[in-house]
C-alpha positions in Angstrom: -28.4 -5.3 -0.2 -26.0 -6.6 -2.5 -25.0 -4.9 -6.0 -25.7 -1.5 -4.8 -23.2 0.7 -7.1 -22.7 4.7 -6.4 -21.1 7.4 -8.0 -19.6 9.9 -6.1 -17.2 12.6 -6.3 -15.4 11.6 -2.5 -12.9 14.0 -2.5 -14.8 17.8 -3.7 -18.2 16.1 -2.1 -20.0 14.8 0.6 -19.2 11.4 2.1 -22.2 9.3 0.1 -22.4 6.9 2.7 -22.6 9.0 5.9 -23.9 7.2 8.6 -23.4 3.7 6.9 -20.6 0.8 8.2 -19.3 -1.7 6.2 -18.6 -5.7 7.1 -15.9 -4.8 4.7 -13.8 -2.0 2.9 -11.1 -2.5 0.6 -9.2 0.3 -0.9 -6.3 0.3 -2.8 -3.6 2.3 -4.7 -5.6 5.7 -3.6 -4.5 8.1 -0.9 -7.0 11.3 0.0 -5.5 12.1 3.9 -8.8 13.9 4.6 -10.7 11.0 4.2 -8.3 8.0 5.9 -10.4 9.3 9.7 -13.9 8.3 7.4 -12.4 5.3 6.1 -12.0 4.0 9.1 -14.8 4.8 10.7 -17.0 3.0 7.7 -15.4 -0.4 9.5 -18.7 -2.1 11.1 -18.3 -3.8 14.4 -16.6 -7.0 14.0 -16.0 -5.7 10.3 -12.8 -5.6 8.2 -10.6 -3.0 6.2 -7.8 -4.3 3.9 -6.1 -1.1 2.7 -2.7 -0.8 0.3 -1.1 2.3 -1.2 2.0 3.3 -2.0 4.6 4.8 -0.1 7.5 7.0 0.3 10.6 5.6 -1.7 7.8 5.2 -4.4 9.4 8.4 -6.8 12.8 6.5 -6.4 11.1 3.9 -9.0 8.3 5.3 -10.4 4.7 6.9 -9.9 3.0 8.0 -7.9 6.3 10.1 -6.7 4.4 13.2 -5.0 4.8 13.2 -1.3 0.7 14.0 -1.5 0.0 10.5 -2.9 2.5 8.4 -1.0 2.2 7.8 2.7 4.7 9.0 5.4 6.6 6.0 7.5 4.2 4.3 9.8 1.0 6.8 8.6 -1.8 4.1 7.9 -0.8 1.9 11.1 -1.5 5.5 12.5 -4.8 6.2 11.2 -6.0 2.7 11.8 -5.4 2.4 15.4 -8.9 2.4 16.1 -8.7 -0.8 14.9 -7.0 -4.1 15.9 -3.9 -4.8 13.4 -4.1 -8.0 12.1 -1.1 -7.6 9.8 1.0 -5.0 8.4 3.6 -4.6 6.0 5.4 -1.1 5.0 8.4 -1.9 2.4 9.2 -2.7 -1.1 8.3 -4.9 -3.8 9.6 -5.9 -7.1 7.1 -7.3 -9.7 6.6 -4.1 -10.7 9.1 -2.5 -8.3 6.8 -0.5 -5.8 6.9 0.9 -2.2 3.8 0.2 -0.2 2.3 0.1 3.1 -0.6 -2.3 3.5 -3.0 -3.4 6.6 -5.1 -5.8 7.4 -7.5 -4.4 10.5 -10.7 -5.1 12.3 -13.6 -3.8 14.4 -13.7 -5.9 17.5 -17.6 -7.1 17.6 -20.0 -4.9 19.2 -21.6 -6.8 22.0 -24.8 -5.5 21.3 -25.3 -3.2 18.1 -27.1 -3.5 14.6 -26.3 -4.8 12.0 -24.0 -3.4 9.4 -25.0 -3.0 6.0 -23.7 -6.4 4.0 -22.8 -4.3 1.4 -18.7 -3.8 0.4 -17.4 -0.5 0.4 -14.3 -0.8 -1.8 -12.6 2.3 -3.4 -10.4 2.7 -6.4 
């Protein structure tokens, strides 16, 4: 199903798509540890997750600068290790000037499993 669109409140609520995997799930500039377990977990077999946030070294040049919103050294290589790393990058960058930690994972294919919704989860 393509197009599907839902509002949720993801960190006071329920996970709205409990029991769903994604072929893909992109999220950027957001950080809610409680969920980064779920996030991953939403990766279908053989599926993808392209995640960026920022970082600590962040409140040296701007916002976000509260430790809540900006991840520890090495912590989203850490939650994704279910997943195979296919590349990751934890550093600066200058147009604007921003610490981030980015990764590119995947799901190894199941060799027998169904299929995963064809839907994109992507998140602010």
């Amino acid at each position: 199903m393509l197009g599907e669109a839902v509002c949720a409140d993801i960190e006071n609520g329920p996970w709205p798509f409990a029991g769903r995997s994604f072929d893909g799930v992109i999220v950027t500039n957001y950080l809610w540890r409680a969920l980064l377990p779920t996030i991953v977990a939403s990766v279908a077999p053989g599926g993808v997750l392209i995640y960026e946030t920022f970082a600590q070294g962040n409140e040296t040049v701007g916002r976000p600068s509260r430790p809540d919103f900006l991840l520890r050294p090495g912590e989203l290589l850490a939650a994704c290790a279910p997943l195979r790393i296919v590349a990751y990058e934890d550093g600066f960058l200058p147009a604007p000037e921003r610490f981030v930690q980015r990764i590119a994972a995947m799901r190894p294919p199941a060799s027998s499993s169904t299929p995963a919704a064809r839907i994109p989860l992507q998140l602010p």
